[in-house]
Z-matrix of the N, CA and C atoms (Angstrom, degrees):
N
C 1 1.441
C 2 1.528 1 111.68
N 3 1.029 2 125.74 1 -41.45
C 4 1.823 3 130.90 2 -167.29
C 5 1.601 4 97.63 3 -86.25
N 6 1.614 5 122.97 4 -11.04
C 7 1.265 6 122.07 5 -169.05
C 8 1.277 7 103.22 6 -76.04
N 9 1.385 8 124.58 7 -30.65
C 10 1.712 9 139.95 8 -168.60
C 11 1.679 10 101.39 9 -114.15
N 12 1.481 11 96.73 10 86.72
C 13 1.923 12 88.89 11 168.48
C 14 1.767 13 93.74 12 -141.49
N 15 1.314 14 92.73 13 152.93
C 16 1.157 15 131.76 14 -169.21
C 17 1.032 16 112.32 15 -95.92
N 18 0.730 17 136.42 16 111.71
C 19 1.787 18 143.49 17 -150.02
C 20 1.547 19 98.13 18 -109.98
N 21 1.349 20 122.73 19 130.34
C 22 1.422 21 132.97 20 176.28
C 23 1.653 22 118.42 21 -77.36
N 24 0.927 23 126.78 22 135.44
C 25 1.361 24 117.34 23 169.40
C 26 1.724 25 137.51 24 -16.50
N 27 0.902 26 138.13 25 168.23
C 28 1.449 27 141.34 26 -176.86
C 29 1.277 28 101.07 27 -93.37
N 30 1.461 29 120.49 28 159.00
C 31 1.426 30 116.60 29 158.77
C 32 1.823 31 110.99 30 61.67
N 33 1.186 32 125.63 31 48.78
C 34 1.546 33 99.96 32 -162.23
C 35 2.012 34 97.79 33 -95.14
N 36 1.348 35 106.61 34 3.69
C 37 1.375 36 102.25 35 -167.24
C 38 2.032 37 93.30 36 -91.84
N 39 1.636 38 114.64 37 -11.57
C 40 1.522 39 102.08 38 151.33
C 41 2.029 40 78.80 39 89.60
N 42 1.215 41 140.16 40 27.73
C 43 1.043 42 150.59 41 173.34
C 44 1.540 43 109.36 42 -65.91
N 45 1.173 44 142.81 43 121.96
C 46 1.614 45 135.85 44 145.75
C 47 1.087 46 141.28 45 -51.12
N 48 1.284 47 122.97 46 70.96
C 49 1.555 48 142.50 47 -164.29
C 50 1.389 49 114.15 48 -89.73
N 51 1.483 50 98.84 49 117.06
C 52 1.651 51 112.31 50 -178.27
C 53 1.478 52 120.72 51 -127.91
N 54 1.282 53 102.07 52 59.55
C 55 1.347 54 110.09 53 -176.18
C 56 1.877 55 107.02 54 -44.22
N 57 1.107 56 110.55 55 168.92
C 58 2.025 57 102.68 56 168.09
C 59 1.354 58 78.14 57 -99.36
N 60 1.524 59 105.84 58 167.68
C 61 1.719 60 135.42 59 -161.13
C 62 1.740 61 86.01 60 -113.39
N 63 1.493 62 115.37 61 126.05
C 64 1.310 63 126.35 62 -174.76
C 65 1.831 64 116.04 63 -56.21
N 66 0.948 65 101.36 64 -10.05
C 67 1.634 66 110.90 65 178.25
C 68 1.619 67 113.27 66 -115.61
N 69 1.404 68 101.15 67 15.42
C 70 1.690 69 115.69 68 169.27
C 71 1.265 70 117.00 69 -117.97
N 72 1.729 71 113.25 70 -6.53
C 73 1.915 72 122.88 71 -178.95
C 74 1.373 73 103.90 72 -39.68
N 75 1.398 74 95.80 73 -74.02
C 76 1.220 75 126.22 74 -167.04
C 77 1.607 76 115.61 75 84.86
N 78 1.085 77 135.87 76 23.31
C 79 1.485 78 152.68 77 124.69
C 80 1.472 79 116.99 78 34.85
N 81 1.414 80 116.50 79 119.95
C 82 1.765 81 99.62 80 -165.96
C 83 2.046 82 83.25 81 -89.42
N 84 1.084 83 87.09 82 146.80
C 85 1.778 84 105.87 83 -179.67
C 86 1.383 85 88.06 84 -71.17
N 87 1.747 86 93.77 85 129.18
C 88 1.514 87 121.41 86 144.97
C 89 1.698 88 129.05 87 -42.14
N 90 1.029 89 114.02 88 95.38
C 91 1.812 90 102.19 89 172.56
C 92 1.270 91 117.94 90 -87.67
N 93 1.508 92 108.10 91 171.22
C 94 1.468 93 120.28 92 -168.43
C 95 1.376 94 108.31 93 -143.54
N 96 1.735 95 105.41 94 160.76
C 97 1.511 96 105.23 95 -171.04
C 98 1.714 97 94.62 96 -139.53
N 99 1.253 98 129.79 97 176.34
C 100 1.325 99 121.85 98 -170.77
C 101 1.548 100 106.22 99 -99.12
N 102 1.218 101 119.81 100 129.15
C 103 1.854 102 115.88 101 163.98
C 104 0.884 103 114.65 102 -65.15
N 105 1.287 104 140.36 103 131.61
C 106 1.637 105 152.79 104 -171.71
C 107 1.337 106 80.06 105 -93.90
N 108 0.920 107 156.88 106 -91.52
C 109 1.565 108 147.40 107 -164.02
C 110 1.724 109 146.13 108 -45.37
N 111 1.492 110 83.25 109 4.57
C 112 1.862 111 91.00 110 -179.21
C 113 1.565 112 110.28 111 -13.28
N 114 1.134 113 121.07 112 135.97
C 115 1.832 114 125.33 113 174.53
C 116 1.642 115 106.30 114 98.34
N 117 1.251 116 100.87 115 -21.01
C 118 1.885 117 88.70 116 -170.12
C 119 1.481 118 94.60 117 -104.47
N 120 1.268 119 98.22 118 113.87
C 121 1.727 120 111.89 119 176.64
C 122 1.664 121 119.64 120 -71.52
N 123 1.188 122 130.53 121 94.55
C 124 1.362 123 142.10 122 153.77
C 125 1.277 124 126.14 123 -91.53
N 126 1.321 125 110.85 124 151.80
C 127 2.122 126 113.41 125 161.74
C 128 1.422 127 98.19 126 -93.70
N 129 1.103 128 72.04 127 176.95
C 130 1.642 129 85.73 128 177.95
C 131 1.986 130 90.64 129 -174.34
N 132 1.834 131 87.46 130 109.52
C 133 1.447 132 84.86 131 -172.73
C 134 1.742 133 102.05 132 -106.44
N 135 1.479 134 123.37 133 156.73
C 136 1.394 135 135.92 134 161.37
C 137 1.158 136 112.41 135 -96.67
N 138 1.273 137 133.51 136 139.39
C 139 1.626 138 129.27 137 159.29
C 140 1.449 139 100.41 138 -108.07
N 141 1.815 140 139.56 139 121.76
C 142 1.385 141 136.09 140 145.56
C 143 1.305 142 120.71 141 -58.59
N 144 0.975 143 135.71 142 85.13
C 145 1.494 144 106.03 143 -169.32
C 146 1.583 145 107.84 144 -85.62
N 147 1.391 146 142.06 145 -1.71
C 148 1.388 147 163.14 146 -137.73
C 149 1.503 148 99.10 147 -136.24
N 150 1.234 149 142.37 148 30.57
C 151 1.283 150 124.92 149 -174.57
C 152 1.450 151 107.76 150 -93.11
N 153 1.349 152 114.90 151 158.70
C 154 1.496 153 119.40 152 -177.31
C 155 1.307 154 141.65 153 -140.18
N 156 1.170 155 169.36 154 83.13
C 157 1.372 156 156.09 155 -77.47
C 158 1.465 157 94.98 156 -176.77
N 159 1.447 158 111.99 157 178.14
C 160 1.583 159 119.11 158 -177.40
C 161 1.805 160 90.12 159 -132.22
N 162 0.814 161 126.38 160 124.11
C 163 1.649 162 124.39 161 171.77
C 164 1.588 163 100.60 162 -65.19
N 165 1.708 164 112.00 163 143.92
C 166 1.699 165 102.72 164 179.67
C 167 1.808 166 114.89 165 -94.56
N 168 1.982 167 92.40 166 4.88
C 169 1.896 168 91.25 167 -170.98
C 170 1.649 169 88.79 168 -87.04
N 171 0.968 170 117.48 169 -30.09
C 172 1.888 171 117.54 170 -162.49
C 173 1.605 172 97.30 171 -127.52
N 174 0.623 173 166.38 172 -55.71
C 175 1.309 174 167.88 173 -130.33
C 176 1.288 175 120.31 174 38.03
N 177 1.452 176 123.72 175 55.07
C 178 1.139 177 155.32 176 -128.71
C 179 2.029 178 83.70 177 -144.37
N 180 1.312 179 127.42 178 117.46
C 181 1.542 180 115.93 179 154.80
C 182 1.048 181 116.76 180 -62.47
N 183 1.285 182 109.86 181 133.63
C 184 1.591 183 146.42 182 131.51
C 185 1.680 184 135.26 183 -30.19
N 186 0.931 185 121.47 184 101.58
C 187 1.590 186 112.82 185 -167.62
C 188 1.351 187 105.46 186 -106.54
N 189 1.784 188 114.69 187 161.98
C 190 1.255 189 92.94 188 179.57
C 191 1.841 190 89.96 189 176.36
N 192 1.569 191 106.77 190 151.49
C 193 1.191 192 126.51 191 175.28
C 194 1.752 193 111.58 192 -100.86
N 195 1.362 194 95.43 193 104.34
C 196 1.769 195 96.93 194 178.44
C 197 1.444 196 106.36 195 -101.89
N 198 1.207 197 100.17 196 127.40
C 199 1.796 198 107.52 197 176.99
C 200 1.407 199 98.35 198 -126.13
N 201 1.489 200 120.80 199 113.49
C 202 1.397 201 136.33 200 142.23
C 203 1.465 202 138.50 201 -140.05
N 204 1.611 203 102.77 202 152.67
C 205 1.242 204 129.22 203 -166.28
C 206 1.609 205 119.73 204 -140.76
N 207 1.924 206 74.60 205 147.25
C 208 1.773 207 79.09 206 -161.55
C 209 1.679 208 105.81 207 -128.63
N 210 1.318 209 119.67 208 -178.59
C 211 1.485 210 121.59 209 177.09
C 212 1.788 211 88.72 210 -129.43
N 213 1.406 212 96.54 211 109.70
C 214 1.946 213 89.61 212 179.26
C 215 1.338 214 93.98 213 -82.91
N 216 1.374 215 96.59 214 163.24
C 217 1.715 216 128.41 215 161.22
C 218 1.445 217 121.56 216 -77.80
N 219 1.591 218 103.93 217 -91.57
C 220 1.392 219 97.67 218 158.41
C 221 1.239 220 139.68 219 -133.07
N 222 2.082 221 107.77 220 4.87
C 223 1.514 222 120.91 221 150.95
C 224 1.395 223 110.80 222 -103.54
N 225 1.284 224 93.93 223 162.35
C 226 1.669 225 127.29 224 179.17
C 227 1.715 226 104.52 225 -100.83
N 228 1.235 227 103.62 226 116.56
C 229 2.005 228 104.16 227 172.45
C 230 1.877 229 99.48 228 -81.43
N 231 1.671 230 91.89 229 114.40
C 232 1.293 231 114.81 230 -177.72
C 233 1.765 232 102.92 231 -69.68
N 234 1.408 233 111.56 232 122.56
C 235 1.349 234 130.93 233 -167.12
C 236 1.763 235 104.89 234 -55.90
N 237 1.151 236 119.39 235 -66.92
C 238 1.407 237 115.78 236 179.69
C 239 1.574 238 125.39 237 -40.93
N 240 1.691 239 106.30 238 -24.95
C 241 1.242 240 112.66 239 178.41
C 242 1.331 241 106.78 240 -93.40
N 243 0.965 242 154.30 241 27.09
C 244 1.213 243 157.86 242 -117.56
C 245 1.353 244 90.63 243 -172.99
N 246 1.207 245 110.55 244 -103.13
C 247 2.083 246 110.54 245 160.19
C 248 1.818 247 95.48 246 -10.14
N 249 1.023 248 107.29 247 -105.61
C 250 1.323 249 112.67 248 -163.23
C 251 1.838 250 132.37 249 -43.75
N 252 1.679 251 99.93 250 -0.59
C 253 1.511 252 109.97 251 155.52
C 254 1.472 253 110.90 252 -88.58
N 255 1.047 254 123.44 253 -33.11
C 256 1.521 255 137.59 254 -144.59
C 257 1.710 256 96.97 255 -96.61
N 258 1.363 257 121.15 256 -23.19
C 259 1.249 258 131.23 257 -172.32
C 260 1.438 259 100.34 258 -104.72
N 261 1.326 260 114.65 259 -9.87
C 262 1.649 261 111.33 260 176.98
C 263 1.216 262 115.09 261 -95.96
N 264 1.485 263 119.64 262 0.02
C 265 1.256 264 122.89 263 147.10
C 266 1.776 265 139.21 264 -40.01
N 267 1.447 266 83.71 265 -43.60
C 268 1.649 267 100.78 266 175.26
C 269 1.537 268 123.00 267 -37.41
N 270 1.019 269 124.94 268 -18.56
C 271 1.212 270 122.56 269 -169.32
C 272 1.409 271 116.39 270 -122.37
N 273 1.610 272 112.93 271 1.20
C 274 1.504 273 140.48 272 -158.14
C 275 1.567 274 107.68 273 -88.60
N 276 1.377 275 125.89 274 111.28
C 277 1.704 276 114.57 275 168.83
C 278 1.828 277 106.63 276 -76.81
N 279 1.470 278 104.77 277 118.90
C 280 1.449 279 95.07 278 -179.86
C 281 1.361 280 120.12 279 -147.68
N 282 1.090 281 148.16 280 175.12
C 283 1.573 282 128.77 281 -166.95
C 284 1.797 283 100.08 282 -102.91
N 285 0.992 284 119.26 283 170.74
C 286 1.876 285 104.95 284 170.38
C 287 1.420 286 104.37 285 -87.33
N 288 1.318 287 126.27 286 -56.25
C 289 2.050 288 101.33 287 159.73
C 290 1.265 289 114.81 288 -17.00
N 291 1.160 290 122.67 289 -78.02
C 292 1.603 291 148.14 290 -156.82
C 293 1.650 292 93.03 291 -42.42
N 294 1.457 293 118.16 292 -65.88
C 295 1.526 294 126.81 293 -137.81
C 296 1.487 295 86.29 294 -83.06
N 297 1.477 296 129.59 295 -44.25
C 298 1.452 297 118.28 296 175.20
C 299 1.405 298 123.05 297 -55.04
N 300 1.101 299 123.70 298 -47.70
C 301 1.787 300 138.35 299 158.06
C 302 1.275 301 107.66 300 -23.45
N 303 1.382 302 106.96 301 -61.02
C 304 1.563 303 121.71 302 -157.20
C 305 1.667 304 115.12 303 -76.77
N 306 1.908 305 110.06 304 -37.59
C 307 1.251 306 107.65 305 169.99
C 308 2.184 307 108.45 306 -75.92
N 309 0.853 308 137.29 307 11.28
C 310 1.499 309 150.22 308 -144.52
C 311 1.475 310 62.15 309 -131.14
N 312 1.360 311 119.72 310 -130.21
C 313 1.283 312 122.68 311 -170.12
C 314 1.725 313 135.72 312 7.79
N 315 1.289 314 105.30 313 -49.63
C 316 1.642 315 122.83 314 173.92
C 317 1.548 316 95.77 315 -74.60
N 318 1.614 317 104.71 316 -65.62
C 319 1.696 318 88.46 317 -169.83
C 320 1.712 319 122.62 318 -51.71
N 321 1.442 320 96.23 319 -46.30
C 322 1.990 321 82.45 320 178.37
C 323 1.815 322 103.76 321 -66.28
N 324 1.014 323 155.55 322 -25.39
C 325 1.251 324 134.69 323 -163.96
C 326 1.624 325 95.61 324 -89.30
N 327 1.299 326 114.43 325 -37.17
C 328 1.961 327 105.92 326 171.44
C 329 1.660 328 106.99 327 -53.88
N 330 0.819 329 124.46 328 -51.75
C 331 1.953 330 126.95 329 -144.26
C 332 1.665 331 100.76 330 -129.77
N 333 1.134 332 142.41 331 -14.48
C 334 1.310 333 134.44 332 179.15
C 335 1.321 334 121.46 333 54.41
N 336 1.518 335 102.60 334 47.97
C 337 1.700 336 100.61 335 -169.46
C 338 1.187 337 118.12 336 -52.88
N 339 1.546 338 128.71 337 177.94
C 340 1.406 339 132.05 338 158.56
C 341 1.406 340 112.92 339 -99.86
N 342 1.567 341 124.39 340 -9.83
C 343 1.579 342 110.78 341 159.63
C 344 1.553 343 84.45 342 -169.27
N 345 1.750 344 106.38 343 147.35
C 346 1.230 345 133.04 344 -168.70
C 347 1.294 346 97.31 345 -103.92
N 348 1.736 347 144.29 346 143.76
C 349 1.179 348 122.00 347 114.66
C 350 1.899 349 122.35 348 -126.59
N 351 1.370 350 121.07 349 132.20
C 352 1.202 351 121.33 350 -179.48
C 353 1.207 352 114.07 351 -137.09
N 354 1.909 353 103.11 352 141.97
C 355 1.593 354 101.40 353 -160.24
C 356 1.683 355 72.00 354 -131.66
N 357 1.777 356 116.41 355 152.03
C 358 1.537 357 128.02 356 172.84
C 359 2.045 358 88.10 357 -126.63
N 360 1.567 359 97.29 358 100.39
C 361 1.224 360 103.58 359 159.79
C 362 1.685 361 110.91 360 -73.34
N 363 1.277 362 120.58 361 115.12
C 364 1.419 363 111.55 362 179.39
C 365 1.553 364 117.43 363 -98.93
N 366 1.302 365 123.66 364 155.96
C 367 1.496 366 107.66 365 -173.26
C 368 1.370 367 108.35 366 -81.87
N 369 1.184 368 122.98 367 162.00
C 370 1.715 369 134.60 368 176.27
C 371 1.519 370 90.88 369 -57.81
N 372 1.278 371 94.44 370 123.91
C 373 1.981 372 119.53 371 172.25
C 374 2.307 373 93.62 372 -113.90
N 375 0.910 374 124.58 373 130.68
C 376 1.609 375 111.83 374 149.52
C 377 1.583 376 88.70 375 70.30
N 378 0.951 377 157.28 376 65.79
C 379 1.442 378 139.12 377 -170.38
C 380 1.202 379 153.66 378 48.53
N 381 1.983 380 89.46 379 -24.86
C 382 1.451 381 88.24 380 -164.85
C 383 1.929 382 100.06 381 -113.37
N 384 1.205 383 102.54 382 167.38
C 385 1.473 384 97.04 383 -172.33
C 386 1.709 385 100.55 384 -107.45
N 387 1.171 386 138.09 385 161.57
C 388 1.318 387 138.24 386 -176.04
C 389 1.680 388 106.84 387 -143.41
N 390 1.563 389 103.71 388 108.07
C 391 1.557 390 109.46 389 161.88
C 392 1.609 391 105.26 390 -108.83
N 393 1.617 392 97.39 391 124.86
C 394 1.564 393 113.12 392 161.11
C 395 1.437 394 121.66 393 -76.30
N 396 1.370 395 128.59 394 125.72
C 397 1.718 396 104.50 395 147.56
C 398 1.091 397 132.90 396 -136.46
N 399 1.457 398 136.88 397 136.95
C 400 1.350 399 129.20 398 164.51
C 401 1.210 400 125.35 399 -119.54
N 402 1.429 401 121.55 400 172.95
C 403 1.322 402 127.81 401 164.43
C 404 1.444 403 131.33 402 -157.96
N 405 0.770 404 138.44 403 -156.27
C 406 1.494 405 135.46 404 -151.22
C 407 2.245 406 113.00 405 168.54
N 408 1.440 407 88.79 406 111.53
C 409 1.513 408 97.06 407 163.54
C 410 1.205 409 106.47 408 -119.23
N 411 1.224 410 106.51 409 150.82
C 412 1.167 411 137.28 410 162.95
C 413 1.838 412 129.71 411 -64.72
């Protein structure tokens, strides 16, 4: 019975949703530096604790604790650029699915990691609290 469901429409509360269109961010590019160590497997974790978003149902910001970590290959994601993608969010309408996807996405095409992991602790909006996560091996 649960194998065959019919899924109801999107949006049924008729909400005005304006997400920004991923080729309208405008995103400061990720930089990279070379690992002197190719083969020696490390993390190397970030915590955001400052992250920021615009919600696209209210346009109301989004807060949120991003913690990720990676095992590079053979670049290093240069920290200042990093700050300065992550802060170019601020002005971004985006869903919290969406915005975790999207930093996952940028980071493996900047640095070519050998394993991704990123979690967007979001703050309680309405009651409820929302942790994202994804990841990605190589």
């Amino acid at each position: 019975m649960l194998d065959e469901v019919n899924l109801p429409p999107t949006n049924q509360q008729n909400l005005d949703i304006r997400s920004t269109l991923r080729d309208e961010m405008n995103l400061f590019p990720l930089d990279t530096f070379k690992y002197e160590y190719v083969g020696r497997e490390i993390w190397i974790d970030f915590v955001i604790p400052e992250f920021t978003a615009i919600c696209p149902f209210s346009d109301f910001p989004d807060f949120a604790i991003i913690k990720l970590k990676y095992v590079p290959n053979e670049r290093c994601i240069e920290l200042k650029s990093l700050k300065l993608y992550i802060n170019s969010f601020r002005e971004i309408k985006v869903f919290h699915e969406h915005v975790i996807n999207i930093i996952l996405e940028d980071f493996v095409k900047a640095c070519d990691p050998l394993q991704v992991e990123i979690e967007g602790d979001f703050h309680v909006r309405g009651n409820i609290k929302t942790i994202v996560r994804a990841s990605y091996k190589k």
